[in-house]
FIVEX-221928 format. One record per residue (C-alpha): x negated, y negated, z negated. Coordinates in steps of 0.05 Angstrom, whole numbers, plus 5000, padded with zeros to 4 digits. Example, Ala and Ser with C-alpha at 12.3 -4.5 7.8 and 13.67 -1.06 7.14 Angstrom:
2
475450904844/472750214857/
end
This chain:
332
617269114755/616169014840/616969544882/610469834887/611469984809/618170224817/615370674864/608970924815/614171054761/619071404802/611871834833/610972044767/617072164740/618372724797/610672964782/613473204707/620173454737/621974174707/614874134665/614874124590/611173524546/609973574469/609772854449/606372694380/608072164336/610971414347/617071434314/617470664296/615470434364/621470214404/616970424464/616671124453/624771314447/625270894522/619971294544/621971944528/628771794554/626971694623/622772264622/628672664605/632872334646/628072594700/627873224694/622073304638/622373794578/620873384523/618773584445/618173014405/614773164343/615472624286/614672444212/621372404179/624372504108/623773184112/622273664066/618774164104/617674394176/616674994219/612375284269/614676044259/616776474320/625076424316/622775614312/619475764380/625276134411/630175544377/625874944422/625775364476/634575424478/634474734458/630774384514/634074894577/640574574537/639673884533/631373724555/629773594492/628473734417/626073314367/621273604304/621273314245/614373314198/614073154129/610572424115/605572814077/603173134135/598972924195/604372934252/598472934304/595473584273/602573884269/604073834335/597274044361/599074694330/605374744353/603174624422/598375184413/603875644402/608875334466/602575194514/606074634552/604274294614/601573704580/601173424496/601472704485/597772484421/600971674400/594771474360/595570754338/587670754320/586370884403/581270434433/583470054480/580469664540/573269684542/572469934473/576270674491/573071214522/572671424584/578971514614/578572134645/573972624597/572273374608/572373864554/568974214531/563373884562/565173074551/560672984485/564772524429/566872604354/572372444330/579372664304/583572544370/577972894411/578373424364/584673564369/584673544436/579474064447/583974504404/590474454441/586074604512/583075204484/589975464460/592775334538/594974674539/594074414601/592873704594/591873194530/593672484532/590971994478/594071324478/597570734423/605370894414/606370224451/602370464510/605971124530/609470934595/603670574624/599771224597/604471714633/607571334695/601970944719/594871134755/591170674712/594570974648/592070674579/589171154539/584071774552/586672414593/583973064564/582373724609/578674394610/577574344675/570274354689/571474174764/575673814822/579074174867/578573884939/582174234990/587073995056/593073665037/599574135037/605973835063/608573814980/601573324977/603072745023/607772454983/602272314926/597472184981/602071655006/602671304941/594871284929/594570985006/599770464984/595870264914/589870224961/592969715000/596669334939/589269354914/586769014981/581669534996/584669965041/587869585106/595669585110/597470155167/603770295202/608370925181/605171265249/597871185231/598771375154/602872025180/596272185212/592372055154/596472535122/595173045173/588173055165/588072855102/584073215040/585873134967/582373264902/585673444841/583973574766/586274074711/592873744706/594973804787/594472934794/592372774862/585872404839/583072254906/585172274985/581272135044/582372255118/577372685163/578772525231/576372895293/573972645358/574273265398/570372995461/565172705416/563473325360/565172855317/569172565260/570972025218/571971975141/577271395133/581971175073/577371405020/580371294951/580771504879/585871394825/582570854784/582971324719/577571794754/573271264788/566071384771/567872114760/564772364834/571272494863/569572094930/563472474925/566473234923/571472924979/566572715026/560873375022/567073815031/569773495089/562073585116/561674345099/569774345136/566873935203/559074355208/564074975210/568074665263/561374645296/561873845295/555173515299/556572895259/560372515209/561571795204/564571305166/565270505181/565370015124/565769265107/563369295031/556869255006/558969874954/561370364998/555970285046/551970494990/555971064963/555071345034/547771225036/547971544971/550972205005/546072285060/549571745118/544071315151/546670735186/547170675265/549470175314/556370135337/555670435410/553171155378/561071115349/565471455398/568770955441/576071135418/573970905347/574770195385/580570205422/584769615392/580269425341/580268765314/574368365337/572867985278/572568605235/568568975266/562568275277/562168475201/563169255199/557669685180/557270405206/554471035178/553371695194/551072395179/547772915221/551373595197/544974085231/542874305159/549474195118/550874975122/543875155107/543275495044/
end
């Protein structure tokens, strides 16, 4: 594991500090015990329902009350489910009851790779069949607030990555985009850094992706992920500003999060009374999500001349810039 997934892991680990997960299934996979662990280890509430030779099980109220004391004691409980019953269904019901921050369904029949579903799927409007879906439309109309569906062996790279493995579940039926609060730039950071570890966002000093920060906008999903950032900057002299470091956790890419970032920060700068937007660009792709949003492209000189204060040469022979007039943004 490098440093940039040390980093991810430890990200994640802080995001389900003090928040309660009931984890279904998995028993026999050595993954799922290691897993857990270091989810309790920081600072998760885990209940860890299981098939075991068991008898019987409960779900009654004093069984409730019992997890509850267990996991402020010790973080958490494990439930044991008869072998004659489906542990997945069991502990869909028994998150009803607890409503925790997030249920994680181990299905060894998930899809993986290009077979699985989306990864990121809206409910109750994402269409599907199936058992898993099923049950995860349950749990979200009990209060759940998130589902995961992933193989046993998958649950840490499910949980503690951005790219997870499996299909996250919510009832959220839209983003959230709003300036970043000082508690945000710490997930903002780490989507900057998987930007650049990805190679399409360029490598900034600590000073210039402080500012970022500053102006930066995120947008989140039922869960409270980060699942995009971008930067608005203003040029005060000009009426203008710039949309820079756009980027989306991979999970939610093709979901319209860059979208929803972008026309917000356009409704936030016409208020300002700004008269344009603009955004510079080397790939083919972006240029064309832009396009897509309204952004015509100009020549360089309409930029303000800050924008090109230090800026590399080379770059910029191959740079394409964009922008968007803002006159009828706030028109209804």
């Amino acid at each position: 594991m490098d440093t940039s997934e040390r980093a991810e892991r430890r990200f994640y680990l802080e995001h389900f500090r003090q928040r309660s997960l009931v984890v279904a299934g998995g028993g026999d996979d050595p993954s799922v015990p290691s897993a857990l662990q270091a989810l309790v280890e920081g600072g998760a509430r885990v209940v860890h329902v299981h098939t075991a030779n068991v008898t019987s099980r409960r779900t009654d109220d004093d069984f409730v009350g019992e997890c509850w004391a267990a996991l402020r004691r010790h973080g958490q409980v494990a439930v044991p489910v008869p072998p004659a019953e489906d542990v997945l269904e069991v502990a869909t019901e028994l998150a009803g009851r607890l409503r925790p921050f997030k249920l994680v369904l181990l299905d060894p029949a998930t899809p993986v790779h290009g077979d699985r579903p989306p990864p990121f799927v809206v409910l109750p409007r994402g269409e599907g069949e199936g058992p898993s879906i099923e049950l995860a439309r349950q749990a979200l109309e009990a209060g759940v607030g998130s589902v995961n569906v992933c193989r046993p062996a998958d649950i840490a790279e499910e949980l503690l990555t951005y790219h997870g493995a499996g299909v996250l579940y919510t009832s959220e039926q839209y983003c959230d985009v709003e300036p970043l609060r000082l508690d945000d730039y710490e997930g903002a950071h780490r989507l900057i850094e998987q930007g650049v570890a990805e190679g399409f966002l360029l490598p900034r000093s600590s000073g210039a992706t402080a500012r970022l920060l500053i102006d930066g906008y995120g947008a989140r999903f039922g869960d409270d992920h980060l699942a995009g950032f971008a930067a608005l900057r203003r040029y005060p002299d000009d009426a203008v500003a710039e949309v820079s470091c756009l980027t989306t956790i991979s999970r939610f890419a093709g979901g319209g999060v860059g979208g929803m970032i972008v026309r917000r920060m356009l409704v936030d700068a016409a208020r300002e009374g700004l008269t344009g937007v603009f955004a510079c660009t080397t790939s083919a792709d972006a240029a064309g999500f832009f396009r897509a949003l309204g952004f015509v492209e100009v020549a360089h000189e309409v930029l303000p001349a800050a924008k090109w204060d230090g800026y590399d040469p080379q770059r910029r022979r191959v740079l394409v810039a964009l922008r968007h007039e803002l006159g009828a943004v706030l028109q209804p």
